[in-house]
N, C-alpha and C positions, 0 to 999 in steps of 0.2 A: 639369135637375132634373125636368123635366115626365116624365111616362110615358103612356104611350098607352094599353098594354094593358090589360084588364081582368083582375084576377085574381081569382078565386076561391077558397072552401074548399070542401075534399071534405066528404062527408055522411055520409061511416061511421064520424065521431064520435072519430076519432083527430084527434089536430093532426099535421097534414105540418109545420108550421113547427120547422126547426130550425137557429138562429141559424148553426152551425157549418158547415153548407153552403152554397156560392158560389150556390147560384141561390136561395137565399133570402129572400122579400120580408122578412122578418124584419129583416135585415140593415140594410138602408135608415130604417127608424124605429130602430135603434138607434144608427145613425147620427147622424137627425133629433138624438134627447134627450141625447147624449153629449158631442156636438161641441161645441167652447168656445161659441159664440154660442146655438146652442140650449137646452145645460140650463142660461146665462145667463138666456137668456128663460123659457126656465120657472121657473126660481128667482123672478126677478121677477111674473112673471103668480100665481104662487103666494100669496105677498103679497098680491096684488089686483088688480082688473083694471086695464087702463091703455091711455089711447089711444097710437097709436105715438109722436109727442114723448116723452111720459113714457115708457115704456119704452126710448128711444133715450137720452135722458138714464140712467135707472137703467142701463143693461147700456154702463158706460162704454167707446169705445172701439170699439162696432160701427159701421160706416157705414150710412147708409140702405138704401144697396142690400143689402146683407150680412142685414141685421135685417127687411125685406122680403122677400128669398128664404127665410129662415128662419120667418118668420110663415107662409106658402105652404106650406112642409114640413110642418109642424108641423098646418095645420089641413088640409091634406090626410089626415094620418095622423089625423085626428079627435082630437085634441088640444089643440086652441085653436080657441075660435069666434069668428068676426070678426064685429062687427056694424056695420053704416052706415046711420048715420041721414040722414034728410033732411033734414038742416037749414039753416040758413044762417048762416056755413060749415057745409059737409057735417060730420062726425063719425062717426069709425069709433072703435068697443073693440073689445078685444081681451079674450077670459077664456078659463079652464082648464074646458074639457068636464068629464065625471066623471073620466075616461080621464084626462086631462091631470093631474088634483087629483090622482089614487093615483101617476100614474108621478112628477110632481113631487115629491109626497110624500116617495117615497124617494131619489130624486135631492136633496131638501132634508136628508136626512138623510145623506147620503153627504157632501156638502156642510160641514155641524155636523162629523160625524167627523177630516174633511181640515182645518179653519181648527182645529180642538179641537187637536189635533196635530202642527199649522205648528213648536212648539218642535222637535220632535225629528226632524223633515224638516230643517229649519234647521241643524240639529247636524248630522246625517246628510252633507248636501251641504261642511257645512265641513270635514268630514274626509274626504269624497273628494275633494275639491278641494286640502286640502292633503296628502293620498297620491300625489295623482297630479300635481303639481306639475312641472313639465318643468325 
């Protein structure tokens, strides 16, 4: 998941980024915010901020490791900022950059849309399932 390279933007004011080509860094944060455990996490960090326990708890089902590499993704793409306190015990949060708040945003509306609509997804898979019945 690491990358080494540094990449850049050009300066004549066009965006090179275009999701649909392979060498695209685009590609890799859409990646990050799409994939089940990340726009998990962001769903949750959405809501409000949370140390990892609490966000391991709300995003049922992720393992440490998994919710871990994905915090790392995610604030790498500047989208979650991680904070660690010194305290005793340490304490780290986790919260939604600005970045984070607008793409969560819409990702929490995508979200609304898909559970608003579970009846007819529902329906849908009961009649492929019973069409295509062996």
């Amino acid at each position: 998941m690491a990358q080494t390279a540094t990449e850049s933007v050009p300066e004549d004011g066009e965006s090179p980024f275009d999701v649909f080509s392979r060498q695209c860094p685009s590609r890799g944060t859409l990646e990050h915010v799409t994939g089940r455990w990340g726009s998990l996490t962001l769903g949750a960090l959405y809501e409000s901020g949370a140390r990892f326990n609490e966000l391991r708890r709300r995003v049922d089902g992720v393992s440490e490791k998994m919710l871990s590499q994905t915090l790392h993704a995610l604030e790498r793409d500047g989208l979650v900022h991680r904070e660690a306190r010194l305290t005793n015990p340490p304490r780290v949060d986790y919260d939604l950059t600005a970045l984070g708040r607008q793409v969560a945003g819409r990702l929490m509306d995508l979200i609304q849309l898909v559970e608003g609509r579970m009846p007819e997804v529902v329906e849908a898979r009961n009649r492929y399932d019973a069409a295509h019945e062996a």
